[in-house]
C-alpha positions in Angstrom: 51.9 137.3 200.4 50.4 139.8 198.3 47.0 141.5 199.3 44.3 140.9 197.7 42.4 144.1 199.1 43.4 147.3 200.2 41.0 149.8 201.7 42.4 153.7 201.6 41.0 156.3 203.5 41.4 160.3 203.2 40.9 162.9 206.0 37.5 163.8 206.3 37.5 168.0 206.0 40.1 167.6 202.7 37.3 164.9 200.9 34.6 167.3 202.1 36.7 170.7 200.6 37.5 169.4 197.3 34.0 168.0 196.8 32.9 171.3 197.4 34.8 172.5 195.1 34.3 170.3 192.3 37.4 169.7 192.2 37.7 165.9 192.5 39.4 164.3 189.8 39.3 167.3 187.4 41.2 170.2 186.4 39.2 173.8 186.1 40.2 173.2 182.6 36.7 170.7 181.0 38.9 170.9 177.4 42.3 169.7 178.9 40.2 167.2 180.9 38.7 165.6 177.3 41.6 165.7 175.5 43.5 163.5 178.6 41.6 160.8 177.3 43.3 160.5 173.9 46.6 160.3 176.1 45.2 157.5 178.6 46.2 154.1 178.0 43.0 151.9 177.9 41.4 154.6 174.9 42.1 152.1 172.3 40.0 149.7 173.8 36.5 151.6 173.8 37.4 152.3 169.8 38.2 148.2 169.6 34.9 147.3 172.1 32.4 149.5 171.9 29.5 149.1 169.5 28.6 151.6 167.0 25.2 152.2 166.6 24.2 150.8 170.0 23.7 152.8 173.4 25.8 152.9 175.6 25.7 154.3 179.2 29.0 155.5 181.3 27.7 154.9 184.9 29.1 157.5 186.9 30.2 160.4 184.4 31.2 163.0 186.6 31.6 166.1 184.1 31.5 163.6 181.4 34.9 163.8 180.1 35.0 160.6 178.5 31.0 161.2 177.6 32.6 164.6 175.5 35.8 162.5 174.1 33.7 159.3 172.7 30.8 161.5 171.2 33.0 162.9 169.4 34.2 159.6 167.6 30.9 159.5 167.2 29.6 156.8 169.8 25.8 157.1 171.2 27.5 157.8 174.4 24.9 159.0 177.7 26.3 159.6 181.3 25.0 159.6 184.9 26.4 160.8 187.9 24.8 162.1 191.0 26.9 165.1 191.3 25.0 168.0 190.6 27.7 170.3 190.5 29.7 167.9 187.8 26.6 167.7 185.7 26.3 171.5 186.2 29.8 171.6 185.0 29.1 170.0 182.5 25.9 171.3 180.7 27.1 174.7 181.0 30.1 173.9 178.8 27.7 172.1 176.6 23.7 172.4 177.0 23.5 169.5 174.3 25.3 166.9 176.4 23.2 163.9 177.3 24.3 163.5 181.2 21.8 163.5 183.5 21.2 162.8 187.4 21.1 159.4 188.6 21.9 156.7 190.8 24.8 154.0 189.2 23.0 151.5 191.8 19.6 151.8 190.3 19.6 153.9 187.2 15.6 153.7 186.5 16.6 152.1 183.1 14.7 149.4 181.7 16.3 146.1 181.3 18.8 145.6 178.5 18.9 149.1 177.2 22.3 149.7 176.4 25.0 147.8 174.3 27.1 148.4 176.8 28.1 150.0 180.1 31.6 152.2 181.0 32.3 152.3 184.3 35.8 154.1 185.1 36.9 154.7 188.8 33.5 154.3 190.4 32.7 150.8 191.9 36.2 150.8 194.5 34.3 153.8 196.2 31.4 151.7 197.3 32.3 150.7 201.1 29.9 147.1 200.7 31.9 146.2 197.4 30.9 145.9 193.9 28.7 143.3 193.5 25.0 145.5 193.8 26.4 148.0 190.8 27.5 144.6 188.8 23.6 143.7 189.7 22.7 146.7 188.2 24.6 146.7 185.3 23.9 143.1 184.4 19.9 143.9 184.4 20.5 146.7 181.9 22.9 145.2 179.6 21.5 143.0 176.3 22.1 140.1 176.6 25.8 139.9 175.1 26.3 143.3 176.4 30.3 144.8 177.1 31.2 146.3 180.4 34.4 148.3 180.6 34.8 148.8 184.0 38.3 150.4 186.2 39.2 150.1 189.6 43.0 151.1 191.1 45.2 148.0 191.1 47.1 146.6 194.0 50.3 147.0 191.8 54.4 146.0 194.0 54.4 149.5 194.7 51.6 150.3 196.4 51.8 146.5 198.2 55.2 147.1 199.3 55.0 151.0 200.0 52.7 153.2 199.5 49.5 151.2 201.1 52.1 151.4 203.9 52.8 155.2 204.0 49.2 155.6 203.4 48.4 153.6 206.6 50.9 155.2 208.4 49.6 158.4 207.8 46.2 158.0 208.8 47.3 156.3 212.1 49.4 159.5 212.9 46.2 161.5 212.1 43.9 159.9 214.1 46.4 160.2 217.0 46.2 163.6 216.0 42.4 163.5 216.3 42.1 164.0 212.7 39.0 161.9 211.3 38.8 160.2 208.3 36.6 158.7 206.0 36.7 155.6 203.4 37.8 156.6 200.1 38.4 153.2 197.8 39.3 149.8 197.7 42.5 149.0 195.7 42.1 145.8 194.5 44.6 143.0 193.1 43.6 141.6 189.6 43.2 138.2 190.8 40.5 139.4 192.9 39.0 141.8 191.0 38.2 139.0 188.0 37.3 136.9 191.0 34.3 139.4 191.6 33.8 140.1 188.0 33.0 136.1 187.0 31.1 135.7 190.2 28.7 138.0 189.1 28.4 136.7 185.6 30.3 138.6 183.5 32.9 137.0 181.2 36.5 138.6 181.2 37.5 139.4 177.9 40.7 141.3 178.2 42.6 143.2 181.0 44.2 146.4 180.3 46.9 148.9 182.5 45.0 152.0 183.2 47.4 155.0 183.2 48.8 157.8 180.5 51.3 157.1 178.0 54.4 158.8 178.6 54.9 162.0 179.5 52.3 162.0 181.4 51.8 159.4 184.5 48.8 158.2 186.8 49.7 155.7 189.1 53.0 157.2 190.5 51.6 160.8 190.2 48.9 159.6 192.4 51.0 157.2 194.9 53.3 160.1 195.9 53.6 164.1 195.5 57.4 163.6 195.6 57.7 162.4 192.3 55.2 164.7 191.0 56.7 167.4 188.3 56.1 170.5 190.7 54.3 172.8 188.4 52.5 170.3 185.1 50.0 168.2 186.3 49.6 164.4 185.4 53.9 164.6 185.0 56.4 163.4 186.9 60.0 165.0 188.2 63.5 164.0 187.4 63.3 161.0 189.8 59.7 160.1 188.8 60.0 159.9 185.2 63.6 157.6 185.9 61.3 155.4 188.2 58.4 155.0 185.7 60.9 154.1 182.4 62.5 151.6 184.9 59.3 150.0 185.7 57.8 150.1 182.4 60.6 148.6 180.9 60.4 145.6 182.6 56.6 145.6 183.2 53.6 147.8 182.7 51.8 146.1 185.1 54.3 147.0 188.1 53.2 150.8 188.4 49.9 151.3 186.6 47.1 153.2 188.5 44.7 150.8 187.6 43.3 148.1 185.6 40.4 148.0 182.9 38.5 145.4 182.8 36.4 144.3 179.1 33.6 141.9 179.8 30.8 140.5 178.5 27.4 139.7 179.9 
């Protein structure tokens, strides 16, 4: 039976040391970061979606590389995050850009400001689930309003194996008396939509979230032996056979993650 739910967990110190660093989900590299997005597989859907000439907030930024990427197609794009050293990051490779410090759970906006809402990798990390930042998103959506929103997707892989190893691991840590802390919920796309309708958005379309070939996400983030040792986002010998396989037949069966278009 395939699980609808999986909760991950990372070791405490490493979560702690690359958040320090500024390091998570980002390269030192701001540029290479933006131009990723042109490569990643769900891009053609913000140019099909998202309205010009209306705002439109991405809840949860980080250093705003899809923030960078859709201004420059010339979307009324503003971000939030609450990590000051992303925004940081951020303004000082551009003072102009319109990111700014605040909470994706109550963003202080009034009610239906913006034409739509991006949301990309954030809600999974919230321990209680979803449903208070789909509160908050609702309220400042127009009526009619798109949400894009992603999430990692329980995809055969990571139901048959690597949610396994994963587990694994962290019992051998603790045993070890290693301590570690919740990182996301990976969730299936049954019960993702579930959560989605319940809180009254319409589902509209449901895309794979990863990066066209060469580049991969979802096995590049399941397991660093398939990772191409020295070019990040690509995959070895063995990888890249493995992903072709897969996506021949499916490109649901590997993908990192799923986006989701709705509408309010």
């Amino acid at each position: 039976m395939m699980s609808r739910v999986h909760a991950r967990y990372a070791p405490a110190h490493l979560v702690a040391k690359l958040e320090a660093l500024g390091q998570l989900g980002g390269s030192s590299d701001l540029e290479q970061d933006i131009a990723l997005c042109a490569v990643q597989t769900i891009e053609p859907a913000f140019r099909k979606y998202l309205p010009a000439g209306e705002r439109i907030l991405e809840a949860g930024s980080g250093r705003g590389r899809w923030v960078f990427h859709l201004r420059r197609l010339g979307y009324d794009v503003i971000g939030i995050d609450l990590a000051e050293g992303d925004i940081s990051y951020a303004l000082q490779h551009d003072p102009t850009i319109p990111i700014t410090k605040a909470d994706v759970l109550e963003t202080g906006f009034p009610d239906a400001s913006f034409g739509a809402v991006i949301s990309l990798g954030v809600v999974e990390h919230f321990i209680d689930g979803p449903g208070p930042a789909f509160d908050e998103v609702r309220r400042i959506l127009r009526p009619g309003g798109l949400f894009l929103v992603t999430v990692p997707t329980q995809n055969p892989g990571r139901i048959l194996l690597f949610n396994r190893l994963n587990d694994l691991k962290r019992m051998i840590g603790r045993l070890r008396g290693h301590e570690f802390v919740f990182e996301e919920y990976r969730y299936s796309r049954r019960r993702f939509r579930s959560l989605l309708q319940s809180a009254g958005f319409e589902v509209l379309e449901e895309i794979p979230d990863d990066f066209r070939h060469p580049r991969n996400m979802g096995l590049y983030t399941d397991s660093r032996f398939l990772q191409h040792p020295s070019v990040r986002w690509q995959l070895n010998s063995a990888g890249n056979l493995i992903a072709k396989v897969l996506g021949a037949i499916s490109p649901w069966l590997a993908c990192s993650g799923t986006l989701w278009v709705c509408r309010r």
